[in-house]
N, C-alpha and C positions, 0 to 999 in steps of 0.2 A: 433635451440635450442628448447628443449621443456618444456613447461611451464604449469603448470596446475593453474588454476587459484584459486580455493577452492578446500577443502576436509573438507567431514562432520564429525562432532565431531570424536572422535578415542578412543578407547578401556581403550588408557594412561592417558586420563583423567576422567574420571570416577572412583570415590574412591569408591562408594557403588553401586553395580551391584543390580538391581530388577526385579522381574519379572513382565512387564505388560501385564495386563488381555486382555490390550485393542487390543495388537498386533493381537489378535486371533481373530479379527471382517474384517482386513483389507485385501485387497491382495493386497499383495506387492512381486509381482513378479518380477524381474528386466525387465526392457522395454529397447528396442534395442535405441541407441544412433544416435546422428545426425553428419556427415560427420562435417569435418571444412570448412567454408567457410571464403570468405573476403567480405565482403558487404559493399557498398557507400551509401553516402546519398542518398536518394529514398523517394518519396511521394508516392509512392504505399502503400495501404492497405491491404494488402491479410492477411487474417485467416483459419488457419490450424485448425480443430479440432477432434481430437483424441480420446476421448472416446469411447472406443467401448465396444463389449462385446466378452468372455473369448470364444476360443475352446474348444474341449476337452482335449488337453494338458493343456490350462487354469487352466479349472476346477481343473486338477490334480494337479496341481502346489498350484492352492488356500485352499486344500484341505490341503494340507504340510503346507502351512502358515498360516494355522489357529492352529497348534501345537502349544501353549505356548514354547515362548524363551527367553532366560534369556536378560535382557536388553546389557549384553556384547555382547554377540552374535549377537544380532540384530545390532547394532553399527557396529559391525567389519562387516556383510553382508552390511549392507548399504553404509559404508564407500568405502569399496570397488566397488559396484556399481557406486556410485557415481564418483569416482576418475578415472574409466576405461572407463566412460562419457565424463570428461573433458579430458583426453588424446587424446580424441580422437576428440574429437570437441575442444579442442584450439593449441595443436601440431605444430609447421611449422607454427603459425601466426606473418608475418612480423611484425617489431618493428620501428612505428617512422618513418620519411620524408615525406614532401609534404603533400599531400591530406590521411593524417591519415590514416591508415586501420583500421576495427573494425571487431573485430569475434564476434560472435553469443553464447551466453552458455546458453541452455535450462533449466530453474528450475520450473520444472512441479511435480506434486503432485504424489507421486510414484505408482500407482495403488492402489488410497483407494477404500473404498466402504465405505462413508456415513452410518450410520446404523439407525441416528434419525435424525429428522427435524431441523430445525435451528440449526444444525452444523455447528461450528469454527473448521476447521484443519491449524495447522501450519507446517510446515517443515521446518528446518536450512540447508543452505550450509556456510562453515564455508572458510573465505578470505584468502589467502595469504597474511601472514603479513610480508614478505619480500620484496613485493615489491607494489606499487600503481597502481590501475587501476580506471579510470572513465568511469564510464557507461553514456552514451550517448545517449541509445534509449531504445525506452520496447514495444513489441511486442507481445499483448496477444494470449494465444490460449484456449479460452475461449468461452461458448455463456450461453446467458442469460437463457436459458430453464434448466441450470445447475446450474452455479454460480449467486448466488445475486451480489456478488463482490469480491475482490482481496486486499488487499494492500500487500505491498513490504514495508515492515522496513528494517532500518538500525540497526546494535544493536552491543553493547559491547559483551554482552554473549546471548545467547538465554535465552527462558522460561525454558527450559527443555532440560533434557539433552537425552530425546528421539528423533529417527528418525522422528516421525510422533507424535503429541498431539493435547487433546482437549486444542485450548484456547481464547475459547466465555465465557459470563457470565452463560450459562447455564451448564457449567459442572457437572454434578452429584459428589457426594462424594466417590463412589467405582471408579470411574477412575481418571488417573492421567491428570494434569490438570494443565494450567497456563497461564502465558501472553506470547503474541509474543515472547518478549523479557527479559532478567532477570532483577530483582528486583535492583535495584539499578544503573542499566546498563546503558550505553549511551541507547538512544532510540529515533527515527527518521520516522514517514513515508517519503518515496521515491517515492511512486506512489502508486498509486490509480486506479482501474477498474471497470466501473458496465457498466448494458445496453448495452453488445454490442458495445462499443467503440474500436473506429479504435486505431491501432498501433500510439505510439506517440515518434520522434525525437527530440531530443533538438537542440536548434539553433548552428551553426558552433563554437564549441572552449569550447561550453558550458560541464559540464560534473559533473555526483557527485561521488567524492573522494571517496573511500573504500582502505580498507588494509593500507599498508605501511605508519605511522604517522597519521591515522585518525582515531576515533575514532569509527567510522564502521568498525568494524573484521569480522563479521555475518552478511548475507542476509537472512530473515525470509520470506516464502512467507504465509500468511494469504488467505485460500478462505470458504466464508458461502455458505453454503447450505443450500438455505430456504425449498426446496423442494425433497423427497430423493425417489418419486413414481418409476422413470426408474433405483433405486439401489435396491430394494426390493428382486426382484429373487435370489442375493449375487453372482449374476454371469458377472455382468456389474461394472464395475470397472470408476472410474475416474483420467486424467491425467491433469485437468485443470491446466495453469500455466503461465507464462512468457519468452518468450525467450530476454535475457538480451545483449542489444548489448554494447560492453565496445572496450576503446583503451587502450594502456600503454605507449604513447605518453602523458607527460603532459601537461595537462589544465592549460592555470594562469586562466579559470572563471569555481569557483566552484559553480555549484548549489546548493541550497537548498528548501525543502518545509516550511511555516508553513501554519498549520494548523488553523481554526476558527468555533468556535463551540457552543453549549449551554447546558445547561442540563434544566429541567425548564417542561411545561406540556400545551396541547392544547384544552379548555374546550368545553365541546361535543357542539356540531350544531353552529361554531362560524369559525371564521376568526382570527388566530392569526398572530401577529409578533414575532421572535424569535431571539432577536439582543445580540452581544458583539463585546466589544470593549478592543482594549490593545494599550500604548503606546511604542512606540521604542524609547528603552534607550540605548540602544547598537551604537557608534560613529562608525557605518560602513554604505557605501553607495551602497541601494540595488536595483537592479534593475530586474523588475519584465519581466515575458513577456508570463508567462503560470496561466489559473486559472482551477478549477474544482470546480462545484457544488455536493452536494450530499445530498436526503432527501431519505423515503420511500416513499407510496402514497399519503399523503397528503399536500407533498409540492406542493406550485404551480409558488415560482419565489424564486429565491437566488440570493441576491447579493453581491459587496464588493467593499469597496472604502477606496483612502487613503485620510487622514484629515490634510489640513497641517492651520494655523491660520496666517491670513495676518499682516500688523501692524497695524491693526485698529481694529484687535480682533475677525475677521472675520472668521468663518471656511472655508471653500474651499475644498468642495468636488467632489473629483477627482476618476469617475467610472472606477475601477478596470476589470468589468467584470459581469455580471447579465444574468441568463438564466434561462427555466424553466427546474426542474428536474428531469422530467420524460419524456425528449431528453437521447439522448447518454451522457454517466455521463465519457466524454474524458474533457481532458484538453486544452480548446479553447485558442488562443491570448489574451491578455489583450487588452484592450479597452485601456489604455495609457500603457507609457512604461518611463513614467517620473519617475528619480529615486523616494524611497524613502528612505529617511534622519531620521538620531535622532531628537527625539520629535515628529515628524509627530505621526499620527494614524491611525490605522489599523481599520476598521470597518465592519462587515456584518451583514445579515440581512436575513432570511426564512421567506417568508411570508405561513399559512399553512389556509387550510379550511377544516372543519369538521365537513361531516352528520353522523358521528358516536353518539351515545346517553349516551357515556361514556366519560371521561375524555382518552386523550391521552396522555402517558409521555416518555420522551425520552428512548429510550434502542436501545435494540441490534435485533429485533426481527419484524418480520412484523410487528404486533400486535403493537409496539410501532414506534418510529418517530426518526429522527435523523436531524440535522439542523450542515452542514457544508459547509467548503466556503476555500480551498486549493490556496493557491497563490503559484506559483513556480518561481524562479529568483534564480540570480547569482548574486556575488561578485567576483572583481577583482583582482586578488593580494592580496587575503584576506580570512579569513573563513567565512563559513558563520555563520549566526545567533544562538548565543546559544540557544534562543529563538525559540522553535519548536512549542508550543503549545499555540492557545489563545482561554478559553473557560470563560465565563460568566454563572453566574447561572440560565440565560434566564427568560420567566416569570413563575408569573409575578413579581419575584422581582426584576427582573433587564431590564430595557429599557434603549435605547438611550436618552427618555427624563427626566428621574430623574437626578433630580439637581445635584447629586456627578457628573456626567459626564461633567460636563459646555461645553455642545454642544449647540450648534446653527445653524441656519441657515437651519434644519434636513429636506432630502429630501423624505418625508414620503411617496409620491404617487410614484414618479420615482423610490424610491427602492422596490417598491412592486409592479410596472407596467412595462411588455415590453414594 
């Protein structure tokens, strides 16, 4: 039987067709597609990477695709590619018994070319929502001399209803522009890439729901470009992206990420801490077992711990996972794997230093800093967390030791010390 697992937006839903400007910067040539495979669990890391630069057939083709096309148009080309993609890389993939099978479906960034620096491109593949599938592994094909980083959202609808958009904070106003994901929409990171980190599996059984009754319809892949020197010629194209390994054998342990964050600022030639905290209200019992850190340059440790309070009023803190940030920004084991429970609390912590002579404030952008701290775990027999996001307004109005938090016990040197 054959089975395609998404197809990107379609022509039938789109009620106002536009032309964008922006189409005429990219090449988006269709790239030849990957065979179906069945792949096992494997600790191997091998990275594929793909980037290269145009022929002169290329050129010819990129030369066509820089023709302004009506936004219908481009949809129905894209769609199409797309769809003759998965045909052919998920076709003939066995369903279900014994030791799961799991196929491979590549969602790589269609031949852009970057055109300014600290570029946000996202891309949608849009789910099969008749039937459920869990993705179980992610595979990047990626390197650091390209991409700053990656995420993988989940999402109700996308940002846009284009093949390809800007959507970083810095979009200009002649182009079109938006979030991963639509405005009002479910909205999820799934994973996360920077630095060169190796390919990452989820533990056996483990897997995150898409399609069929979840509220993931949409796969968005997000990748920045802090750097765009080897696209400048316009003839070097980029395919940075993920190969997504999924089964359609169901999971009862659904994964989920949340996130932990700040927004907040690092005052020039100083050593900051950049802490929040949220508590779990939600009566589900969750069990962690993947974390990831992520800062710019001037992180120098990330950590995260769960808070549970004994009967004597005690905090009791319990290390989630602390590394420094500027390692491989993969998703290491947790350092415990002790559930956490309602009422417990979520904690982390960026410790950052700075011979800069300016203030430093959170963004999107080398120039600025990001302070985050991704816990990943599963639920049994259960969904996961509605709760996806936990950010504080970092400082300095917000610390762990301001009294609204009635913490104690705070392990102020070990969470800012290897």
């Amino acid at each position: 039987m054959c089975v395609c697992v998404a197809t990107v937006l379609n022509s039938e839903t789109m009620h106002h067709p536009r032309v964008s400007s922006r189409f005429s910067r990219f090449h988006m040539a269709a790239s030849s597609s990957d065979s179906s495979e069945i792949i096992h669990s494997s600790t191997s890391s091998s990275q594929s990477r793909r980037s290269s630069s145009s022929d002169s057939s290329s050129k010819s083709s990129y030369q066509k695709c820089n023709r302004p096309l009506s936004t219908r148009m481009m949809t129905l080309w894209w769609s199409v590619m797309v769809w003759a993609a998965l045909v052919v890389a998920v076709c003939g993939l066995p369903e279900g018994g014994g030791n799961y099978p799991v196929g491979k479906f590549p969602f790589l960034m269609p031949k852009v070319v970057p055109y300014k620096p600290e570029l946000y491109l996202c891309t949608p593949v849009k789910v099969d929502y008749t039937k459920s599938y869990y993705i179980v592994g992610f595979e990047p094909n990626a390197t650091m001399a390209t991409a700053h980083h990656m995420l993988l959202y989940g999402c109700g609808q996308p940002g846009s209803e284009s093949a390809v958009w800007n959507c970083g904070e810095m979009a200009g106003g002649s182009e079109e522009s938006g979030s991963p994901c639509g405005s009002g929409a479910p909205s999820q990171i799934i994973y996360a890439w920077a630095r060169d980190a190796p390919k990452l599996e989820l533990p056996e059984g483990v897997g995150f729901k898409v399609g069929k009754d979840s509220p993931i319809q949409y796969i968005v892949l997000q990748v920045h470009y802090a750097h765009i020197d080897k696209f400048k010629d316009g003839t070097t194209y980029d395919d940075s992206g993920i190969f997504i390994h999924y089964t359609t054998k169901p999971l009862s342990k659904q994964a989920g990420v949340i996130l932990l964050g700040t927004a907040g600022y690092i005052p020039p030639m100083a050593t900051e801490h950049m802490d929040t905290l949220c508590d779990i209200q939600e009566d589900k019992v969750i069990h962690p077992f993947a974390y990831r850190t992520h800062t710019h340059s001037l992180g120098r440790m990330v950590s995260g711990y769960r808070i549970r309070k004994d009967d004597a009023g005690t905090d009791q803190w319990t290390l989630l996972g602390k590394r420094d940030p500027l390692t491989p920004q993969m998703f290491y084991p947790v350092e415990s794997r002790d559930p956490i429970r309602k009422n417990d609390r979520l904690a982390a912590r960026c410790t950052m230093e700075s011979n800069r002579t300016r203030i430093t404030k959170i963004g999107a952008t080398n120039e600025d800093e990001m302070c985050n701290f991704y816990l990943m775990y599963y639920v049994e027999n259960d969904e996961p967390l509605q709760m996806k996001y936990c950010f504080s307004n970092g400082p300095p109005l917000f610390r762990w030791s301001n009294r609204e938090t009635e913490l104690n016990h705070i392990p102020d040197y070990d969470s800012s010390h290897l």
